[in-house]
LOLUMTI-836644 format. One record per residue (C-alpha): x, y, z. Coordinates in pm, whole numbers. Layout:
! residues N
REC       x       y       z
REC       X       Y       Z
...
***
This chain:
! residues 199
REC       x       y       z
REC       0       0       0
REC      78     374     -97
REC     154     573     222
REC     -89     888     162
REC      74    1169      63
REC      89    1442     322
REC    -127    1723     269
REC      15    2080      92
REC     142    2275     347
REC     -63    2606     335
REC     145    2922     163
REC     308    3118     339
REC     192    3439     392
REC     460    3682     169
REC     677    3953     387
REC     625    4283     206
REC     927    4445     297
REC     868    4785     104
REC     626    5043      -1
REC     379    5123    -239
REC     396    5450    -482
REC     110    5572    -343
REC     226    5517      29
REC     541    5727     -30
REC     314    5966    -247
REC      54    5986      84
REC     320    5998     327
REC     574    6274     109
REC     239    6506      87
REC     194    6492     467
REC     520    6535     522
REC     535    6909     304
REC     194    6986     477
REC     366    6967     831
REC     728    7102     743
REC     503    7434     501
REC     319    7445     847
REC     606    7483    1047
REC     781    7705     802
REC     458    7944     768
REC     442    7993    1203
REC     805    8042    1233
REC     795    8367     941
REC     486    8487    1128
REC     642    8461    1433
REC     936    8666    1351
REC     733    8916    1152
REC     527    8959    1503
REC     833    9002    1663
REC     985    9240    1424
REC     685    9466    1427
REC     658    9447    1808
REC    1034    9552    1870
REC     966    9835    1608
REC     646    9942    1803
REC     808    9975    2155
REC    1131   10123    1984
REC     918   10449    1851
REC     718   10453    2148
REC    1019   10471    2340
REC    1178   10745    2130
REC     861   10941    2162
REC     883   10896    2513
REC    1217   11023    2588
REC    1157   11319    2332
REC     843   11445    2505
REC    1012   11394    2867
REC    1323   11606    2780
REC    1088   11875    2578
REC     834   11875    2897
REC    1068   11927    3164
REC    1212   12211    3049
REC     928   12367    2859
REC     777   12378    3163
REC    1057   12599    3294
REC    1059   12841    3021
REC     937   13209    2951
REC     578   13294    2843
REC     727   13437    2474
REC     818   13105    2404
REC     807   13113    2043
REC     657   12770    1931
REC     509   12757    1593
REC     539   12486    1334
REC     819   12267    1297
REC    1020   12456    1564
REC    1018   12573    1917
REC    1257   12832    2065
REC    1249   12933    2455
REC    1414   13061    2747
REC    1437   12936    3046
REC    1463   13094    3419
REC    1817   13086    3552
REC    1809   13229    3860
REC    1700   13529    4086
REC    1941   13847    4110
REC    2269   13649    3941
REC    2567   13882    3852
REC    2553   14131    3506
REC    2450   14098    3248
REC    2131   13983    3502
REC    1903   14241    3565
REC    1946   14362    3941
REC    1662   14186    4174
REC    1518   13980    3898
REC    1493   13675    3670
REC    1775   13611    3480
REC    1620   13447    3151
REC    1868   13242    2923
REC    1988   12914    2881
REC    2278   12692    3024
REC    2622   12626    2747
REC    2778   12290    2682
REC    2958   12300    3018
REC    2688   12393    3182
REC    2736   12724    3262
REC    2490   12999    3260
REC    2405   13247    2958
REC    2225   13504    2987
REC    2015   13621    2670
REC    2076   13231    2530
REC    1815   13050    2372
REC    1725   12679    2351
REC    1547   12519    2028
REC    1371   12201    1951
REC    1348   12176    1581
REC    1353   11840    1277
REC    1706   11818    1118
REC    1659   11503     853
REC    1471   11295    1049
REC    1614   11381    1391
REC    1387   11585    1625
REC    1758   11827    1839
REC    1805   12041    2114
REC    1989   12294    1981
REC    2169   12612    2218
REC    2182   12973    2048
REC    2371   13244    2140
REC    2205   13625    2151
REC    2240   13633    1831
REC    2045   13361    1742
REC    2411   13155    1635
REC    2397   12811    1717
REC    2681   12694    2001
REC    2821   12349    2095
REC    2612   12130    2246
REC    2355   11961    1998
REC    2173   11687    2127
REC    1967   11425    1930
REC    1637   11374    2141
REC    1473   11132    1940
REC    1561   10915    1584
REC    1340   10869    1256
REC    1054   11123    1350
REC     864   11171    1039
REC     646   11516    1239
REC     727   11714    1415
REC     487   12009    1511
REC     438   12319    1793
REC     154   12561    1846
REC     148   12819    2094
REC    -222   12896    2183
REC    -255   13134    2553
REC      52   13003    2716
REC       0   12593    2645
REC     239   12448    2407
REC     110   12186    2237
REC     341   11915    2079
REC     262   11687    1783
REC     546   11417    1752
REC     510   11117    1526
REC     788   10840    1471
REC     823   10597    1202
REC    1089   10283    1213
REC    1210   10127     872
REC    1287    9796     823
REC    1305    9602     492
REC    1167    9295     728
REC     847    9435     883
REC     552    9414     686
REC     499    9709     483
REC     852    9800     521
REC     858   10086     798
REC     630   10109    1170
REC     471   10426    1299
REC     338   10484    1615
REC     -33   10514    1569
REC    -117   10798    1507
REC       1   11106    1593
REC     144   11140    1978
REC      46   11487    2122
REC     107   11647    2428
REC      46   11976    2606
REC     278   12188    2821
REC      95   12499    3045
REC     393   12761    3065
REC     434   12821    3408
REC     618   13182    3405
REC     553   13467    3296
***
């Protein structure tokens, strides 16, 4: 007798070892989806930043123009002459100082480069380029040493003098090739008013 002949073993099952086109397709397009997502947040990211340093940087020179311009506006004379892009003043340097002083009175002026005071000298906030300076004048209306730069890239710059309040119109614009639009103002116009307290 024939010994039966043992059953066919079943196939085995084959080990598919790679991928399909339209795996790597599928997998390649969700890959681009998540590295374009990734790229797309970081540029907005560091737009946001760039316009947000820009912002505080113009409000901060606004700031410290205004300050400087307050502080000693508020120590100048009443014929303060502060009309349009320019503001020249005096400002009270004492009570009976030596001649050219007047005897028993204000002595009106303004303070050199060292520090010293002058009487007769004049101080003047006016735009050079895009710079809003402090500028010192002799009596005769000659500018001295002593120029300072109160604020960078101000784009306007006004004064008005209406019954002894100075008002100030300051506006600041930063300019960048990598914020959007290429430059940041401050919003709007920045204004601020200054009573004149002497006479």
């Amino acid at each position: 007798m024939i010994p039966p002949r043992p059953a066919p073993l079943a196939p085995r099952p084959r080990v598919v070892c790679g991928m399909t086109l339209l795996e790597v397709l599928v997998t390649l397009l969700i890959l681009s989806v998540i590295v374009g997502a990734v790229f797309t947040s970081r540029i907005l990211t560091q737009r946001l930043y760039l316009t947000t340093e820009a912002y505080v940087h113009v409000q901060q020179e606004a700031r410290s123009a205004f300050d400087t311009m307050v502080r000693e506006l508020r120590q100048a004379r009443a014929s303060t002459l502060a009309a349009g892009a320019a503001c020249t003043f005096q400002v009270a340097l004492g009570y009976a100082l030596p001649a050219p002083c007047p005897a028993n009175g204000i002595c009106w002026g303004a303070r050199d480069e060292a520090g010293a005071t002058q009487s007769g000298w004049k101080l003047r906030y006016q735009l050079a380029g895009a710079q809003l300076v402090r500028d010192i004048l002799n009596a005769a209306d000659q500018p001295q040493p002593g120029r300072r730069v109160l604020a960078n890239d101000v784009s306007l710059l006004s004064f008005s003098d209406v019954g002894g309040t100075v008002t100030i119109q300051l506006q600041v614009r930063e300019t960048s090739a990598q914020l959007p639009g290429g430059s940041m103002s401050t919003p709007g116009t920045l204004t601020t008013r200054v009573r004149l307290r002497n006479s």
